[in-house]
C-alpha positions, 0 to 999 in steps of 0.5 A, a space after each residue: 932901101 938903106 937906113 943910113 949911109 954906106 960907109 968904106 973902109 978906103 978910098 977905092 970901095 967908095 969910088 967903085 961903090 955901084 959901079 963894080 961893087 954894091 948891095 944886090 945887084 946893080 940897076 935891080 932895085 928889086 933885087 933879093 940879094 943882101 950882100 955886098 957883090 962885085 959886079 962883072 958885066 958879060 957881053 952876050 953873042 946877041 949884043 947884050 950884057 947881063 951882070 954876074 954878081 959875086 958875093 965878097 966878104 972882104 974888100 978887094 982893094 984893102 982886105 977889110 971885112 966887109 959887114 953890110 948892116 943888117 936888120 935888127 
């Protein structure tokens, strides 16, 4: 659960935010992951796709440091 809202650093991160990047990992709420990920969709031989996720630290499209907020 987010405190507050997400903030980018260009206009790119916020169009792409949940769809090919995000906290955890997409459509898991449940998810144990606090990073902030890039999303890669892996289509599987019996037809389904499962996520791969991969934790950045810099944003891929401007080069920012990318610091999720963390608990105090």
């Amino acid at each position: 659960m987010q405190a507050a809202p997400v903030k980018w650093c260009c206009a790119e991160m916020c169009r792409w935010w949940n769809v090919l990047i995000g906290f955890g990992v997409r459509g898991h709420d449940a998810s144990t992951s606090q990073e902030v990920n890039l999303y890669r969709e892996l289509p599987q031989a019996n037809g389904r796709v499962i996520v791969e996720v991969v934790p950045i630290q810099c944003c891929p499209w401007c080069g920012e440091t990318v610091e999720p907020c963390r608990e105090k």
